[in-house]
N, C-alpha and C positions, 0 to 999 in steps of 0.2 A: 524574446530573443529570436524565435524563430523568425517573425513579423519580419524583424531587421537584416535574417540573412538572405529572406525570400524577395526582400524589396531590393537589396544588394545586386541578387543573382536580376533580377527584373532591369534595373537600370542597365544593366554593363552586359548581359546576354548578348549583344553582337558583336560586344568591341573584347570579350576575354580569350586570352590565350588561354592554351592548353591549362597552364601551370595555374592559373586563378583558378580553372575549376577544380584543379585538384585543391587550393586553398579551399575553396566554398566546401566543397565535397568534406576533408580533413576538419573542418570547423564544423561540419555539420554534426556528423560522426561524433565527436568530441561532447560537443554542447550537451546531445542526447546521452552519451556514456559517462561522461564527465562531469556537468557542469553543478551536482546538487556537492560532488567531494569538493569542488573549486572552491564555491560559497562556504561550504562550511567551513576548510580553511581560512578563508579570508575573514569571516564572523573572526576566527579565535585572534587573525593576524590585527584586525579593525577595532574588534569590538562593538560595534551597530550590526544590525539586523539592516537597515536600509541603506548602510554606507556601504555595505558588502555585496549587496546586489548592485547598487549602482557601478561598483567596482566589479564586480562581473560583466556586466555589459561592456562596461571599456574596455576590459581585456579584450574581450573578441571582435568591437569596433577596431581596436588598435592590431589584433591581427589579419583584418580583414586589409588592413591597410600597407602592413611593412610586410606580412610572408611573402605576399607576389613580388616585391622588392627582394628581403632579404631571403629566400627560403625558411622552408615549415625547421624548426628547431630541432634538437635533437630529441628534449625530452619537452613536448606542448604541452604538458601539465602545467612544470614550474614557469613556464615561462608564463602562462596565462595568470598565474598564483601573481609571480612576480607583476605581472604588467599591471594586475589589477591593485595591489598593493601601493605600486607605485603612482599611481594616477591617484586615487584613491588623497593618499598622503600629500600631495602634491595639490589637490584640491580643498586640502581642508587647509593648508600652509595660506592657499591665498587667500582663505574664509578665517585667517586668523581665530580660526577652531585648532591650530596644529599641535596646543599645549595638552589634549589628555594621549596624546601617541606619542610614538617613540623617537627619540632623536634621529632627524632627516640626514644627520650624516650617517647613520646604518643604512641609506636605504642606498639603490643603484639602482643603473637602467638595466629595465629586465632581462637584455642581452646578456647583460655579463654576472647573474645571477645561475650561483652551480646549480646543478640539478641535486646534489646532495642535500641541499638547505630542505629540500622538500619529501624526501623517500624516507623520515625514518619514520618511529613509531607514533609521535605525537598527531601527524598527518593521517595516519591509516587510522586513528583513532578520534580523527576530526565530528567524526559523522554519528559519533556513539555520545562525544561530549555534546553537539547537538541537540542529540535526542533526548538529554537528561534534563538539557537546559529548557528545551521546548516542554518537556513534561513536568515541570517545575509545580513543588504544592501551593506555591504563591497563584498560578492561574489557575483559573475555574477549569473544570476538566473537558466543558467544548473547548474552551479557549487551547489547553493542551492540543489536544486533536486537530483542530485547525490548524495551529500555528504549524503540529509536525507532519502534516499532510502537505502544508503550502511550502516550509523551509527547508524540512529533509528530502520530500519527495517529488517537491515541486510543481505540485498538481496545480491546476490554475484554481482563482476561487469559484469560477463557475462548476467547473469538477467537482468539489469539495460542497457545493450548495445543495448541488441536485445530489451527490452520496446521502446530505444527511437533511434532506427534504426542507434546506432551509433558503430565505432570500437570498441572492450573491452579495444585494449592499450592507444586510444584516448580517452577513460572516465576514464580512471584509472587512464593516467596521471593530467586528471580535477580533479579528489579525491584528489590524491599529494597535488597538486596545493593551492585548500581551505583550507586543513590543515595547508600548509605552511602560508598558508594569515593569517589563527587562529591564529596561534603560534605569528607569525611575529608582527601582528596588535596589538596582547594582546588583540584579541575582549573577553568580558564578559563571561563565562558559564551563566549567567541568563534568568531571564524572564524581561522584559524591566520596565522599571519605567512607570506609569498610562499614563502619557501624550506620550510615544514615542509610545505606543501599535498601535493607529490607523493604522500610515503608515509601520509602521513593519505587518500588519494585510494582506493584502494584498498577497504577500509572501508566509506567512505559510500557509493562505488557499489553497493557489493554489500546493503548496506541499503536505499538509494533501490529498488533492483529486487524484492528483496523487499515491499515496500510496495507496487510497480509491479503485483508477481503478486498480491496480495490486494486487490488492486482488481481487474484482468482478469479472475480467474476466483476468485471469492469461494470460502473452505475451507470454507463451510456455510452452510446459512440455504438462503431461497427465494428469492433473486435471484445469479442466474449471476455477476451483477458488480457494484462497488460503486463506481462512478464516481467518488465524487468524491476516494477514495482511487488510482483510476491519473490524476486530474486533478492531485493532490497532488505525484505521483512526479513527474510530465511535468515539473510546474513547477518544482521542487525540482532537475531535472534539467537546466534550459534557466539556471536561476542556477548551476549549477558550470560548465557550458558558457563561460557569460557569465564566470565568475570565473579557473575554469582549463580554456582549451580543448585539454585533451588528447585523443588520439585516442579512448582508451577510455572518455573522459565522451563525446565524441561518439557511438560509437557505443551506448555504453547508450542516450543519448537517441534516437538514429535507432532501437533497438531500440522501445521504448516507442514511438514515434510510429508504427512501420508496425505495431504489433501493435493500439494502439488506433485506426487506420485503420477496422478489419471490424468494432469495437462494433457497430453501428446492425443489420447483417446476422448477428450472430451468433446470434441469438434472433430466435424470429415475435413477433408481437405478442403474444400469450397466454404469453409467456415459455417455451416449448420452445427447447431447444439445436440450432440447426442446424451441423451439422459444413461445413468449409473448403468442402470440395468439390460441395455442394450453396449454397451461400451464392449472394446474389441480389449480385453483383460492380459493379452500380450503385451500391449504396447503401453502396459503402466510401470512404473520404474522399483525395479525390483530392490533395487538398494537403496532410493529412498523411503522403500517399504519397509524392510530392514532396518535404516536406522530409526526410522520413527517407531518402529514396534520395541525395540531394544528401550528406547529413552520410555515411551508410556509404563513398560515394567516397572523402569527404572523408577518412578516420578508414586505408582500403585505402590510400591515396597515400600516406600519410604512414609506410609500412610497421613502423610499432612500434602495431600493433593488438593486441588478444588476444580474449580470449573473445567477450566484448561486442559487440565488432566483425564477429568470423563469424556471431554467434547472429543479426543484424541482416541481414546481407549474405544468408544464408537468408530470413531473412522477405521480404528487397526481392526476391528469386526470386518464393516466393509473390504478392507484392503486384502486379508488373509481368506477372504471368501474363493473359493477358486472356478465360480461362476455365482449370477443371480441368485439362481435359486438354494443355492446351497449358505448365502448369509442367516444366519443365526438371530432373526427377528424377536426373540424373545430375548435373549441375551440384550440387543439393543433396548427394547424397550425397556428392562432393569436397569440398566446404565441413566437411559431420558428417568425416572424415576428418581434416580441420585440424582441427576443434573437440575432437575427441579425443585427439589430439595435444596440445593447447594446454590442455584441462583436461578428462582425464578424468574421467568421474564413470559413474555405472549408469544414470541419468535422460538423459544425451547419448549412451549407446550405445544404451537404449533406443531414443531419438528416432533413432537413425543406422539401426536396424535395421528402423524404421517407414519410410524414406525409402528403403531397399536393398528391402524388399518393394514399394514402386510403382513400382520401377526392374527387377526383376528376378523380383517373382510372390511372392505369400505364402508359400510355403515355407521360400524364403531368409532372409525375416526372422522364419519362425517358429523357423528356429535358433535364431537370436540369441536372440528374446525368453524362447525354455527353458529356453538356457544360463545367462541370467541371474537367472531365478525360481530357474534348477534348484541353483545355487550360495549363494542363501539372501538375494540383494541383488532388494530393492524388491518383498518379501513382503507387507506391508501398504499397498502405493502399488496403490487403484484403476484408475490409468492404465496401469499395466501389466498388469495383469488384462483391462482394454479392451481394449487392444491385441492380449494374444493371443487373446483370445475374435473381435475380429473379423477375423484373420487366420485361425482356423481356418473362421469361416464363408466368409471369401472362397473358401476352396478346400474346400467340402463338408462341412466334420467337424462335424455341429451336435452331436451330444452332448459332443465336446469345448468346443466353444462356448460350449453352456447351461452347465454346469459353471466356463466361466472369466466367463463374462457373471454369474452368480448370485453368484461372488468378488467381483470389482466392485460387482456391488450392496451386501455386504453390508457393504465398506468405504468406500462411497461417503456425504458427507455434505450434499452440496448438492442439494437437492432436482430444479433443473431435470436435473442429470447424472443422480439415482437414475430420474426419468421418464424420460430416454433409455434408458438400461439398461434397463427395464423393456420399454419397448417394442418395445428390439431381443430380448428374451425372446421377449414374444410372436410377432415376426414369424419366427422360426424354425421351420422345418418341423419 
C-alpha cells in the first residue's frame, strides 16, 4: 500500500492541488495508524484473510480517487471499512462467489454509511478476535507467529524472515499455508468461550511478546525500535489482562511495561544505542515503572507464575535501581536460576551468564558464554557475539574481542547495533 501511494504522489506531483496533498498526506497518516484495525474489521465483515486485504487496498485506491472530489469524510475509518466492504462484496457478486456473504441489499455506498455502524465495541475488539484467530491450536505455532506478525501487525514477510532467521519464500509459503488451514478448517474469527481461554492463553502470549520484541528492539532497518508495534503488544496485552487476569498475562504485561519504561533513554537523539548502564535514568517512565512493578507483585503472590513473570520480576530489579551500580546483581542472577529452571532455552542461559559476570567478574560468565557458542547453540545470534566480545574486553583480551566484536558485526542487521559495534571496534586498543 505504501508502493501505491508513493507512485500516486510520483504521477500527479506537478499537477496536484493543495487539497490532494492533503488527501495523500490524510491517507498516508491513516494507512500507517489505521489500516491493520481496517483489515481486521473487514476479516470479521468478509470473512477471508485475502478478500480483506484486497479490500483494504481498494478502500484507499477508492479514496485516493473521490476525497479530492468529494472532501476527507467526517469519520475516514468507517468510511474506508465501508468502501472496502463494499467493493469487496460487489466483486465477489460478479465472481458469482456472492452466496457465502450477506445479502447485498444490506449493503450501500460507503458515503452514506453512519459512522455509528462502526464505533461500538465489536470494532475496538476486532483486533483481539484476530489475534485468537491467528493464534489458533489448529496452526503449528511458526505458522501462529507469522501469520499474527504479517495480519495483526503487518510487518511485511521480509520483516518477519530476517526476525526469525528464516527464507522470505519459506515464511510466505507458512502464510499461504494457515490461511488455507482458516478457510479450510472454518476455525471461528472470535474470541474463545471463558472455559477454552486458558490453554488457548498460552499461544497468544507468547505471540503478543514476540510482536512486543519487534517493536523494542527492531531486527533491521535504521530505527532501534518501532513503537508503534511494542505500543500494539502493550495494548493487545492490557485487553487479555482485562479479559483473562491470569498471572502470566500479568506478568507479560508488567514485562512489556517495565521494558518500554527506558524507550526515551535508550537512544541519543542522533539515534545511537545507549547501553542500560550508561542510560540517563530521569528520563525513564516512572509510571510505567509503577504499573509494571504493582502487576509482577501482583502475578509473584499469586504463586502459579512462570516465565513471564520472572523475566518481568528481573526487569523491575533493573527498573527500581536508582543508578548502575546500585542493581542488585545477585538478586538477578537468583531470578535467571528460576527462569532456567522454568524454561530453559540458550538465549536465558546466555542472559544468566551476562548477569553471573556483573556479579562475579567477566571470567565467570566468559565460561558460560564459550560453552555455549562452544556447543554449537546461538552461532548466528549477534548478541552472543556481543556479549563475549565485551566480556573479553572487560578483562583485557582485545584481540579476542576484535575478533568476537567483528562476529557481531557481521550478523548484526540494525543499523543503530552495527554503529555500536563498530565503535566499540574502534575504541579498542
Amino acid at each position: 500500500m505504501d508502493n501505491l501511494l508513493e507512485e500516486q504522489a510520483a504521477m500527479t506531483a506537478d499537477s496536484l492541488p493543495t487539497s490532494e496533498d492533503v488527501v495523500l498526506e490524510t491517507l498516508n497518516t491513516l494507512y500507517h495508524s489505521e489500516s491493520r484495525h481496517i483489515f481486521a474489521t473487514l476479516i470479521r465483515l468478509l470473512g477471508d484473510f485475502d478478500v480483506a486485504e484486497e479490500a483494504l487496498h481498494d478502500a484507499f485506491r477508492a479514496a485516493l480517487e473521490q476525497w479530492p472530489r468529494d472532501g476527507v469524510p467526517a469519520n475516514p475509518k468507517a468510511w474506508l471499512v465501508s468502501a472496502g466492504r463494499f467493493k469487496a462484496i460487489d466483486g465477489l457478486r460478479r465472481q458469482a462467489r456472492f452466496d457465502a456473504l450477506e445479502d447485498a441489499e444490506a449493503l450501500a455506498d460507503p458515503a452514506s454509511e453512519t459512522d455509528e455502524a462502526w464505533e461500538d465495541d465489536s470494532v475496538e475488539d476486532d483486533r483481539l478476535r484476530l489475534i485468537f484467530t491467528c493464534c489458533h491450536p489448529a496452526l503449528s505455532p511458526d505458522a501462529q507467529v507469522a501469520l499474527t506478525l504479517r495480519e495483526v501487525c503487518g510487518l511485511a514477510t521480509e520483516e518477519i524472515a530476517s526476525a526469525f532467521l528464516t527464507p522470505a519464500p519459506t515464511l510466505a509459503q507458512r502464510i499461504v499455508r494457515a490461511k488455507a488451514k482458516i478457510r479450510n478448517a472454518r476455525i471461528p474469527y472470535q474470541v474463545p468461550a471463558h472455559t477454552e481461554l486458558p490453554d488457548r492463553l498460552e499461544s497468544v502470549l507468547r505471540v503478543v511478546y514476540l510482536v512486543f520484541n519487534e517493536g523494542y528492539s527492531a531486527s533491521s532497518g535504521d530505527s532501534l525500535t518501532r513503537h508503534d508495534l511494542s505500543e500494539e503488544a502493550i495494548r493487545l496485552g492490557q485487553l487479555i489482562v482485562e479479559l483473562l487476569p491470569e498471572p502470566e498475562a500479568q506478568g507479560l504485561l508488567a514485562l512489556m511495561l517495565l521494558h518500554e519504561s527506558r524507550r526515551a533513554a535508550r537512544s541519543s537523539p542522533s539515534g545511537e544505542l545507549i547501553l542500560m548502564d550508561e542510560q540517563d535514568r530521569s528520563l525513564w517512565n516512572r509510571g510505567q515503572i509503577a504499573e509494571g512493578s504493582a502487576l509482577v507483585e501482583r502475578a509473584l503472590l499469586s504463586r502459579r507464575f512462570g516465565p513471564y513473570t520472572l523475566q518481568a520480576a528481573i526487569a523491575a530489579v533493573h527498573a527500581n535501581a536508582i543508578d548502575a551500580a546500585a542493581t542488585d546483581w545477585p538478586q538477578i542472577v537468583a531470578l535467571y536460576e528460576l527462569l532456567m529452571r522454568a524454561d530453559p532455552s540458550p538465549v536465558i542461559e546466555l542472559n544468566r551468564a551476562v548477569a553471573l559476570a556483573m556479579r562475579d567478574g567477566p571470567a565467570a560468565g566468559l565460561t558460560l558464554v564459550n560453552a555455549i557458542l562452544g556447543r554449537g547453540d546461538l552461532t548466528d545470534y549477534h548478541l552472543a557475539h556481543a556479549a563475549r566480545a565485551d566480556l573479553y574486553r572487560r578483562q583485557g583480551s582485545f584481540a579476542e574481542a576484535r575478533t568476537a566484536y567483528q562476529r557481531a558485526l557481521d550478523l548484526a542487521r540494525q543499523e543503530p547495533e552495527r554503529r555500536f559495534l563498530e565503535r566499540r571496534l574502534r575504541e579498542l586498543p
